[in-house]
Structure formats: C-alpha cells, structure tokens
C-alpha positions as YAML, in Angstrom:
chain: A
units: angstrom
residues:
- id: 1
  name: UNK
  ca: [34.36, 4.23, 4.98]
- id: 2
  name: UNK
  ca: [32.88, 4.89, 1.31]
- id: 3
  name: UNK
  ca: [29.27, 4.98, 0.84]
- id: 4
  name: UNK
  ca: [29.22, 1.51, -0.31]
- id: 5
  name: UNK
  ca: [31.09, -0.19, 2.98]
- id: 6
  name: UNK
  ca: [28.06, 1.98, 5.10]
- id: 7
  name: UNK
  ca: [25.31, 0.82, 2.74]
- id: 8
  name: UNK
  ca: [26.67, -2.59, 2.78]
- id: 9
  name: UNK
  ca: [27.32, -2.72, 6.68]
- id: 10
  name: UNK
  ca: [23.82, -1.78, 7.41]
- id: 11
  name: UNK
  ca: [22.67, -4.64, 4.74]
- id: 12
  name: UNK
  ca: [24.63, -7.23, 6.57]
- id: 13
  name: UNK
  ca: [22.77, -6.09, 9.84]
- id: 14
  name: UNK
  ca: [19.29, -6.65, 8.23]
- id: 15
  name: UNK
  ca: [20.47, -10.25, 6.40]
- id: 16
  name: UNK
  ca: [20.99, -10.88, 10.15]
- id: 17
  name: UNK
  ca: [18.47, -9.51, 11.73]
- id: 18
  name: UNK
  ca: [15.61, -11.49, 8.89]
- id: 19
  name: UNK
  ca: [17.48, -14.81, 9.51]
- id: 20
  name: UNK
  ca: [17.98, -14.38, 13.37]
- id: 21
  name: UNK
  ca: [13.69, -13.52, 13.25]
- id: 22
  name: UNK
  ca: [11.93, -17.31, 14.03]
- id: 23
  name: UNK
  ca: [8.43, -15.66, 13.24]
- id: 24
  name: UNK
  ca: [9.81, -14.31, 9.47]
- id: 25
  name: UNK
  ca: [11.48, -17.88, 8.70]
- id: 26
  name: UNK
  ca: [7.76, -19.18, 9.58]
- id: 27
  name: UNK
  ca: [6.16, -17.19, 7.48]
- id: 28
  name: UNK
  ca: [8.78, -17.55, 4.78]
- id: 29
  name: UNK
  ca: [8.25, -21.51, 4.84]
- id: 30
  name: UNK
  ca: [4.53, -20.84, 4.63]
- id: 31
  name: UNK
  ca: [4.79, -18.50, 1.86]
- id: 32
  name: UNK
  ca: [7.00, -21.33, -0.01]
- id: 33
  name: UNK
  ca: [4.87, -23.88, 0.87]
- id: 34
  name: UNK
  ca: [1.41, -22.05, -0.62]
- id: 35
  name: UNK
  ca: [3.26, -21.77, -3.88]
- id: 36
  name: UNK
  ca: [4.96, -24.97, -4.04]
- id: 37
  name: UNK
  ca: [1.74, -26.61, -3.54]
- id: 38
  name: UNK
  ca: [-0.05, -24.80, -6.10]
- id: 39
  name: UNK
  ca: [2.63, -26.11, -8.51]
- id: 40
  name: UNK
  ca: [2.36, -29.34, -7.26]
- id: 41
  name: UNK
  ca: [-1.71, -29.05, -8.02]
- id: 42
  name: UNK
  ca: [-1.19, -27.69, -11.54]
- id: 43
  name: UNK
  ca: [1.44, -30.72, -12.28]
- id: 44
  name: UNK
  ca: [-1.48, -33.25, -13.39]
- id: 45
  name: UNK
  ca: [-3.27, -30.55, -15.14]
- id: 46
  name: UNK
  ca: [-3.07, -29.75, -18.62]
- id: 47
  name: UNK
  ca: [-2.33, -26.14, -20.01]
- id: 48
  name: UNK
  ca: [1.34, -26.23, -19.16]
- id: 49
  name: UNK
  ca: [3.19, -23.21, -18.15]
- id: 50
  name: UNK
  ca: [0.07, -20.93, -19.64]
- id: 51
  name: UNK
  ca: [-2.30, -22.48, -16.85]
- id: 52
  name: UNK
  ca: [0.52, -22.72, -14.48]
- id: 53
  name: UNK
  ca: [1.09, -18.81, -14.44]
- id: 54
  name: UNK
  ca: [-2.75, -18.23, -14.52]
- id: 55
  name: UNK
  ca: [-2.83, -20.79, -11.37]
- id: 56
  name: UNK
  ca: [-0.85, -18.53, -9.36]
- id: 57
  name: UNK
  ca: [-1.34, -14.99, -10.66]
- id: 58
  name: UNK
  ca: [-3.81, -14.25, -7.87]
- id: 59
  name: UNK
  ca: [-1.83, -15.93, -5.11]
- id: 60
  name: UNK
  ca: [1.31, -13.97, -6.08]
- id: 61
  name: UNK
  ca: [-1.08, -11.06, -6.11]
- id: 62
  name: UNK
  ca: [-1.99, -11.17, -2.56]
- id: 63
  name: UNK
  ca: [0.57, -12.64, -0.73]
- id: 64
  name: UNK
  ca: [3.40, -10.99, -1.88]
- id: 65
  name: UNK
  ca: [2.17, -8.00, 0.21]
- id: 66
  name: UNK
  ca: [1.82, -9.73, 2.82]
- id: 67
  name: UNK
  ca: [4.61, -11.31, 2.78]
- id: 68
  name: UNK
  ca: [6.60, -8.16, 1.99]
- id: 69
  name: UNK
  ca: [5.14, -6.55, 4.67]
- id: 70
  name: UNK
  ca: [6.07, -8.98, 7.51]
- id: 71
  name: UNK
  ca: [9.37, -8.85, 6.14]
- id: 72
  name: UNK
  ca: [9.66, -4.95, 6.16]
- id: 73
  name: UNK
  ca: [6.71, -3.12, 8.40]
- id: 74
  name: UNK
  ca: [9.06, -2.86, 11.43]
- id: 75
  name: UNK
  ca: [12.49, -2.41, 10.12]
- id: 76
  name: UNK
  ca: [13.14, 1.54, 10.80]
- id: 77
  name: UNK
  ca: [10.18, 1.78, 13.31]
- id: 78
  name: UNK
  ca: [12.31, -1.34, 15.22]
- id: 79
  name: UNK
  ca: [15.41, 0.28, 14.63]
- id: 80
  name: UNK
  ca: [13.65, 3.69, 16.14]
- id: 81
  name: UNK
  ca: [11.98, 1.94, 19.40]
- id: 82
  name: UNK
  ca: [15.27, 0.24, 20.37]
- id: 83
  name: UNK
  ca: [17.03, 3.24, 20.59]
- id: 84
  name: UNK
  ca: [18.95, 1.44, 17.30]
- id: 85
  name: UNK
  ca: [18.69, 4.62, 15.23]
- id: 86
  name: UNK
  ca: [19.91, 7.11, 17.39]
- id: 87
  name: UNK
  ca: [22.91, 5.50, 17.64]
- id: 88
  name: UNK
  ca: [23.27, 5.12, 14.01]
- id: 89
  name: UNK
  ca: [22.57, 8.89, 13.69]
- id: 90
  name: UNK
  ca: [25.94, 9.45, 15.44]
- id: 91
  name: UNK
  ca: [27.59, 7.69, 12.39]
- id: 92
  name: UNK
  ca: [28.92, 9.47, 9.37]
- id: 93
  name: UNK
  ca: [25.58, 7.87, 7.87]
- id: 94
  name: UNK
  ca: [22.79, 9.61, 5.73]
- id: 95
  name: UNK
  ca: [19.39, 8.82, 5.77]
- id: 96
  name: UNK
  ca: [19.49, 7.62, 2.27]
- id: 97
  name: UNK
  ca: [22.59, 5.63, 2.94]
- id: 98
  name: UNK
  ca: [20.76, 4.19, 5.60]
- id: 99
  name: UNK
  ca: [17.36, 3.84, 4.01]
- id: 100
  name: UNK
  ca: [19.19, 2.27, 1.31]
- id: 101
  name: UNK
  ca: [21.17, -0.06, 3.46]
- id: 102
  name: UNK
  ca: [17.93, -1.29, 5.06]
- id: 103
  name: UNK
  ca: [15.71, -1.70, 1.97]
- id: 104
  name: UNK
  ca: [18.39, -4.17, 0.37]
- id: 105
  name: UNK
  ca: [18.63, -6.21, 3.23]
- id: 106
  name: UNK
  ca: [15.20, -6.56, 3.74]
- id: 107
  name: UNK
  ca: [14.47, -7.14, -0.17]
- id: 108
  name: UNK
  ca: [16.91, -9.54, -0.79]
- id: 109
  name: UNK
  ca: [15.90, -11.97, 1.86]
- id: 110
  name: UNK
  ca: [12.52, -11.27, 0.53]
- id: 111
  name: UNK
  ca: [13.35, -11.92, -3.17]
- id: 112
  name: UNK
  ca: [15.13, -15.45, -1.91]
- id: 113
  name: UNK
  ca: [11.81, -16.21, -0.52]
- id: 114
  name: UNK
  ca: [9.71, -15.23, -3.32]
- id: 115
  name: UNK
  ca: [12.25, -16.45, -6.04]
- id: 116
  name: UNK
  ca: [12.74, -20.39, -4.48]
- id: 117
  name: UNK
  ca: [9.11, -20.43, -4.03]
- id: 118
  name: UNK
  ca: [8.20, -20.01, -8.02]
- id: 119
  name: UNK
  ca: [11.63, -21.93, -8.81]
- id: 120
  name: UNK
  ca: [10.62, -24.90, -7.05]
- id: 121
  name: UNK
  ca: [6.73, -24.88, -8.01]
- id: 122
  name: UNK
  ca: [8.32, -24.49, -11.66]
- id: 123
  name: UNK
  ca: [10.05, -26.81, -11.86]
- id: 124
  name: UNK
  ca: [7.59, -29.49, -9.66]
- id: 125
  name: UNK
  ca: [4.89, -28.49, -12.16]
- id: 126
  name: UNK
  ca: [7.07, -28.73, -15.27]
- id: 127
  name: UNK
  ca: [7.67, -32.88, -14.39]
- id: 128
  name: UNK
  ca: [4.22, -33.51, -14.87]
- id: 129
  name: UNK
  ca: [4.07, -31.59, -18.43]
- id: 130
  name: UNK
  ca: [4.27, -32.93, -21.84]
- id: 131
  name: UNK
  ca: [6.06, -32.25, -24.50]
- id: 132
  name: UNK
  ca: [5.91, -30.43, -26.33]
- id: 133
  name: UNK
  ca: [3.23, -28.13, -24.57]
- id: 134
  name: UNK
  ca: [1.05, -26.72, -26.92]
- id: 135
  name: UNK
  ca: [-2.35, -25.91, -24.82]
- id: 136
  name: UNK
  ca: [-3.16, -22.48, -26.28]
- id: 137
  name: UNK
  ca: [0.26, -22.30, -28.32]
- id: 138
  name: UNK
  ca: [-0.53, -20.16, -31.79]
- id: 139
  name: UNK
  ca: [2.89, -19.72, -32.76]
- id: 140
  name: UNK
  ca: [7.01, -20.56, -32.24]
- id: 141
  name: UNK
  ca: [6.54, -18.41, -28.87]
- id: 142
  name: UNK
  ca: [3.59, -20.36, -27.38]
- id: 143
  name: UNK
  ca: [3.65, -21.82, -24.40]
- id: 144
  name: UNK
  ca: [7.36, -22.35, -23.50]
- id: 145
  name: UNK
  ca: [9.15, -22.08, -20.12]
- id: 146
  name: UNK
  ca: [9.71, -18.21, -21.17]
- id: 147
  name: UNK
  ca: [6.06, -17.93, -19.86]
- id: 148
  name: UNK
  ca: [6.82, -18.79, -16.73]
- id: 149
  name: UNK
  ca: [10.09, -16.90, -16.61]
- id: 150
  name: UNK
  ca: [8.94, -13.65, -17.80]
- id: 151
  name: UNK
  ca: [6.08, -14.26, -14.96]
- id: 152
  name: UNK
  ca: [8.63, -15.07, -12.27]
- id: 153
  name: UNK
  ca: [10.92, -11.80, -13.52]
- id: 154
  name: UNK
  ca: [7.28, -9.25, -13.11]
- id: 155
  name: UNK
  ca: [6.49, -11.04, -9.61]
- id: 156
  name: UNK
  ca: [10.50, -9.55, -8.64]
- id: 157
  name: UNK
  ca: [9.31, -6.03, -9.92]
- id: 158
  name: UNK
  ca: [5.50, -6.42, -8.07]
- id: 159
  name: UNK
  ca: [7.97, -7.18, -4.84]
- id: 160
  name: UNK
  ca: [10.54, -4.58, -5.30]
- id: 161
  name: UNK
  ca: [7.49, -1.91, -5.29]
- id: 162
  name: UNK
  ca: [5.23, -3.39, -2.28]
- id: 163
  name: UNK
  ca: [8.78, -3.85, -0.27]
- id: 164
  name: UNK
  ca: [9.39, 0.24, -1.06]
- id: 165
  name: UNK
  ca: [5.68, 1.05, 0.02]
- id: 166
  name: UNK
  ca: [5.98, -1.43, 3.04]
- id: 167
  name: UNK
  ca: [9.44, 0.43, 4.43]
- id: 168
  name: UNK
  ca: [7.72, 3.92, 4.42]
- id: 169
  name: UNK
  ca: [4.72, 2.70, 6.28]
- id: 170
  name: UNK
  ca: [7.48, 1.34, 8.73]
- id: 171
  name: UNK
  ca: [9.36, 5.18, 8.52]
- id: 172
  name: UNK
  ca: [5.87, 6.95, 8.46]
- id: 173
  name: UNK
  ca: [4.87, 5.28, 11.65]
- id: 174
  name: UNK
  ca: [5.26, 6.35, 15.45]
- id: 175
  name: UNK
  ca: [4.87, 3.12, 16.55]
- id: 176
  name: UNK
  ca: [5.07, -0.63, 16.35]
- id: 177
  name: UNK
  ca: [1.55, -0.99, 17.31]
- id: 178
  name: UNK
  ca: [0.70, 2.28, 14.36]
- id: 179
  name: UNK
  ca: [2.87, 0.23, 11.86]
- id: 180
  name: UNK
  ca: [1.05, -3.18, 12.25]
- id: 181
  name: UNK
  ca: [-2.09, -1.30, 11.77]
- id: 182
  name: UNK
  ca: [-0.33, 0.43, 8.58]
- id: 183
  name: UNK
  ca: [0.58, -3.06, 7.38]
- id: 184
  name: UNK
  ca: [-2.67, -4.32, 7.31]
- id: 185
  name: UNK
  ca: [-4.26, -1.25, 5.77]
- id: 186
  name: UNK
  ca: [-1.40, -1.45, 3.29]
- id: 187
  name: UNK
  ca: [-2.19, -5.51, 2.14]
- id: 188
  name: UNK
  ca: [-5.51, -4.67, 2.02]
- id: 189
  name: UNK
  ca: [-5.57, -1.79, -0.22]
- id: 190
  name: UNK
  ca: [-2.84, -3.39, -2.20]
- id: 191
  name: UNK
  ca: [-4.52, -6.75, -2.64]
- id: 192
  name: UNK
  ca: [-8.06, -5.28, -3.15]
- id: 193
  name: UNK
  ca: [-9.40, -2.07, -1.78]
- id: 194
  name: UNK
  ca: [-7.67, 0.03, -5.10]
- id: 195
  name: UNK
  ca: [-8.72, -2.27, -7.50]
- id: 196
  name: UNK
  ca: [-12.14, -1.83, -5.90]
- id: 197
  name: UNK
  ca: [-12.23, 1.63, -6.24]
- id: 198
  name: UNK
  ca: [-11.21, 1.26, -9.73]
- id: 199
  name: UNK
  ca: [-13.88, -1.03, -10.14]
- id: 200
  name: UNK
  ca: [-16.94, 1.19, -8.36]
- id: 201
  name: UNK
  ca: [-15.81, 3.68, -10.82]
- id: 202
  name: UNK
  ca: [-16.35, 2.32, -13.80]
- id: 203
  name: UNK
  ca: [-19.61, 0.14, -12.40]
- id: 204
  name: UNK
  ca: [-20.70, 4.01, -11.33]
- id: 205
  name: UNK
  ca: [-19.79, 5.17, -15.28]
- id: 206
  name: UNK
  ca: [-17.51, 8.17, -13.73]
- id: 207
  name: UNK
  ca: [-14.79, 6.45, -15.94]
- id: 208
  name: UNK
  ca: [-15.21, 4.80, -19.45]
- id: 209
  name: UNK
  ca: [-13.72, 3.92, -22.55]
- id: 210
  name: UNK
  ca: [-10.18, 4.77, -22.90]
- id: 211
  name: UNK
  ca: [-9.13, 6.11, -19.35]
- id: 212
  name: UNK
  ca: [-10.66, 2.36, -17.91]
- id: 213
  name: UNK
  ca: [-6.83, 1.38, -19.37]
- id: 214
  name: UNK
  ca: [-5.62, 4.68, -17.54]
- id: 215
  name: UNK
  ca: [-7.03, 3.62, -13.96]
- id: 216
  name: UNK
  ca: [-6.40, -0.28, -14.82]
- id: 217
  name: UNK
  ca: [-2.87, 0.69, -14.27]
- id: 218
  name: UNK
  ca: [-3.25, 3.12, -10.87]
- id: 219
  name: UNK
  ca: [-2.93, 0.13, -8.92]
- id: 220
  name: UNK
  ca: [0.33, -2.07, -7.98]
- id: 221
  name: UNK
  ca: [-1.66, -4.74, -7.87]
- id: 222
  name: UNK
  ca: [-3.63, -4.23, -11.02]
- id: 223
  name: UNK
  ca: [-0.18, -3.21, -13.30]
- id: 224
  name: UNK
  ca: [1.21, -6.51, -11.74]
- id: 225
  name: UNK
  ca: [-1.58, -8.25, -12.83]
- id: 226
  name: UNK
  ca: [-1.60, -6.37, -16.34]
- id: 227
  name: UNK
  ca: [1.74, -6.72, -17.14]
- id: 228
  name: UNK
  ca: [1.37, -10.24, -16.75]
- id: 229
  name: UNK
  ca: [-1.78, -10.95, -18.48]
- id: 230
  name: UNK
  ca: [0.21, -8.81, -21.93]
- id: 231
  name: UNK
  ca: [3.65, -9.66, -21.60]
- id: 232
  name: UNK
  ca: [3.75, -13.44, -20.10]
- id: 233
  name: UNK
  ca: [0.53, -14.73, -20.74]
- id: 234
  name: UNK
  ca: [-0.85, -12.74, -23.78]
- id: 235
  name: UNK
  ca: [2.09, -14.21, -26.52]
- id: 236
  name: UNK
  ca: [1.18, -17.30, -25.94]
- id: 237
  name: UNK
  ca: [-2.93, -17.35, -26.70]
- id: 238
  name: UNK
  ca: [-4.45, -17.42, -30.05]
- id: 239
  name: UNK
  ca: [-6.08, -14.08, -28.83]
- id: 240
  name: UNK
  ca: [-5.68, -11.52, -26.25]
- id: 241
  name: UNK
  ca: [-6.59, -12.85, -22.08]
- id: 242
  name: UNK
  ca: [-10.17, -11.58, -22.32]
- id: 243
  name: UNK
  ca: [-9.44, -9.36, -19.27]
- id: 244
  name: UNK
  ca: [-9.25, -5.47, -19.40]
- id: 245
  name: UNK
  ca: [-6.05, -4.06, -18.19]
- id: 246
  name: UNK
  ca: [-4.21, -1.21, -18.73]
- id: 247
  name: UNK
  ca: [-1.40, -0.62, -21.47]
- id: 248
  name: UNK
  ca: [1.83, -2.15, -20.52]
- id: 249
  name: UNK
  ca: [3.54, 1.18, -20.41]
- id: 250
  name: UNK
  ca: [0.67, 2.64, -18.58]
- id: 251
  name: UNK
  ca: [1.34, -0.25, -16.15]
- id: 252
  name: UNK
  ca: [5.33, -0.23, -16.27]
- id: 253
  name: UNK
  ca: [4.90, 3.62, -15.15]
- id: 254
  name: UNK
  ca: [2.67, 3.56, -12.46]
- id: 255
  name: UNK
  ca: [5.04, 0.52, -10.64]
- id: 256
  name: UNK
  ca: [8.08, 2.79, -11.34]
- id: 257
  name: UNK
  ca: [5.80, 5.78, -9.57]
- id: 258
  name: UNK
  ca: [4.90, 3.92, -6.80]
- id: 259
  name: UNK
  ca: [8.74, 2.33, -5.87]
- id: 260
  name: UNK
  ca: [10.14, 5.76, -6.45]
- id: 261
  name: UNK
  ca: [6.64, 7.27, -3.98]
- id: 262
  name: UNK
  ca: [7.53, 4.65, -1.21]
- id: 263
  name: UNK
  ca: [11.63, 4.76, -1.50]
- id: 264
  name: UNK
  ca: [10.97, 8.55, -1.10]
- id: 265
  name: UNK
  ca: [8.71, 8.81, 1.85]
- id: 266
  name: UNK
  ca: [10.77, 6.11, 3.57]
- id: 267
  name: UNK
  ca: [13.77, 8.58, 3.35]
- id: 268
  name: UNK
  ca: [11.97, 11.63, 4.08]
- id: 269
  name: UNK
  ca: [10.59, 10.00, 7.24]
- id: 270
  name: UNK
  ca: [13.71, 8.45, 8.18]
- id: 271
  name: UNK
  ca: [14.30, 10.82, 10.79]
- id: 272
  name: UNK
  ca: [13.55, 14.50, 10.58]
- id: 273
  name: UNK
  ca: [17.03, 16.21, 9.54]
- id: 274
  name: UNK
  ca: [18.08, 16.39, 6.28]
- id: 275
  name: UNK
  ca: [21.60, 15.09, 6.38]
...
C-alpha cells in the first residue's frame, strides 16, 4: 500500500464512523438548522449580504467549536479505549499517516456540515434581497454575493484550525471522560476566555497602541473574526467596521500557527513512538 491508499483507508473509516454516529447527525442538523434560521431571519431585512454576514459572524464564531469539537474530541482517544489503535499500530502505518487519515475524515464531514449550513442560509436570505443591493455599497465591489463568499471561504479556514486544536485535545487526553472535559475547556477559551484575556489587558493598560493589533490576532477566534471584518465585510462600507482587530496578516499568521500547533501535538501524542 502507498501512503495515500493508508491515509485514505483510515479516512473512509472515519466518513463511516461520523455517519454511523446518531448523536453527531443530531448535532449536525442542529448546527444547520441555527444557521439556516438566521438566514431565514435576515431575508426580510435590509442590508443584504453586508448585514447577512454581520448576522452570523458571532454564531459562526461560537459554534463552529463546538461543533468541531463534537465532531473530533474522541476520535484517537476512541480509537485508543477500544483497543482500535493498537491494532492499527501493527500496520505498516505512521502516526502521521494515521493522524492524517483521521483529521480528513473528521474535517470533511465537518466542512459538509458547516458548508450546507451557510449555502442554504445564503441562498434563503438572498430570495428576500433586492436588487441591486446597495445598503452600505461605496463602490463596484459593494455589497455583492462575493461578501458572503469570501465569508463562507474564512469560516472553512476558522474550521480547519479549531478541528486541528480539537484532535490534539482528543490525542493529549487519557481518557474519554479527560477529553470531554478538554472539549469544553477548549469551546470556551476559543469562543471567549482568549478574547477576554485580550480584553483585561488592554482594559488593565498592560497593552496599548500598536501591539492591541498584535494581541487582536492571538486568538482563533479573534483572527476569524478580523479577517472577516477586513477582507469580507470591510470592501464593502464607505469606511472601515468601527471594530479594532488585528492586521490581516497578523491574523492570517496566528490561524496558520495555531493549525500547524494542534496538527503537531495531535501527532506527537498519537502514541508515544516515533515511527
């Protein structure tokens, strides 16, 4: 087998594992159904696909951990207290291979979710919109679908990076019972407890001025929210969002460290040799 046929075969096992999972499906349908109703509330308001990003910018924000997280949090540490993972240890398999293999499966079943939730509250909002939308509009980029679809494209990224964070709480963990606990520690400093800290510092004055758009960017959540606010949002206003966030590279950077942090752990905790 190449590398690819073992990464793939342990993908397939995951894809099967998500769909065969009654309490994942349920929360997948929730997750969809939030969203879709949020589109379905900003479809008889006005703003367009402007308002409709800004309308779910904070849902996206916290409950794409969680949702990542019920998707992920017990995919090695299940594989590990079946007795799974030994097994697959006997197989010409790395760790990365396998960390790999499990990280894909999980993320694209999590990415469907995510990605037919913001499709369909798209395009439910978009039948109630005029045209041409010009709420906020200054110029031949205003407020156009490509909003929405730049929005949609950062939510992918904001997933791909709590999904790697999520799998090395599940590798980190000695337990199912450890890795719940992990999981909820990890949505809650995702969704607010760094953004807090951020926060107390400047309110404190221990940060000011130029590194506020240094921290801004520390946080998933916060770059997410950043990115968004400049690259989606911010073409389309007559002047900037009115909200201080950190510079889009800044931002860009600190998602890349964080995917790159969790992929990393997830593999070093794996399992202890180094194969």
């Amino acid at each position: 087998m190449t590398v690819g046929d073992r990464v793939f075969a342990v993908v397939d096992r995951e894809l099967w594992t998500v769909a065969r999972n009654r309490l994942l499906v349920g929360v997948a349908v929730a997750f969809v159904a939030v969203i879709v109703a949020l589109g379905a509330t900003a479809r008889d308001a006005a703003g367009g696909y402007v308002s409709l990003t800004y309308d779910l910018l904070l849902a996206v924000e916290v409950l794409v951990p969680v949702i990542a997280f019920a998707f992920v949090y017990r995919s090695i540490r299940g594989d590990a207290e079946r007795g799974e993972l030994a097994v697959l240890r006997t197989y010409p398999i790395s760790r990365l291979e396998y960390v790999a293999g499990v990280f894909l499966g999980r993320v694209l079943a999590l990415l469907v979710v995510v990605l037919v939730a913001l499709g369909a509250a798209g395009a439910l909002a978009s039948t109630g919109m005029e045209e041409p939308v010009s709420f906020l509009a200054t110029h031949d980029a205003g407020d156009t679908v490509v909003v929405y679809v730049r929005f949609v494209l950062l939510v992918a990224v904001y997933t791909l990076v709590v999904a790697a964070l999520a799998l090395s709480v599940s590798a980190a963990t000695g337990s199912t019972r450890s890795a719940l606990a992990g999981a909820i520690g990890g949505v809650l400093a995702l969704a607010v407890g760094l953004d807090l800290a951020v926060l107390t510092l400047v309110s404190s004055g221990a940060i000011g001025g130029d590194a506020i758009a240094v921290f801004a960017g520390l946080s998933p959540a916060s770059a997410f929210r950043g990115l968004v606010l400049d690259l989606a949002i911010g073409p389309a206003l007559a002047s900037g969002p009115g909200v201080q966030t950190a510079s889009p590279i800044v931002s860009a950077v600190s998602l890349l460290a964080w995917f790159t942090l969790g992929i990393g752990l997830a593999t070093l905790a794996a399992w202890p040799d180094t194969d």
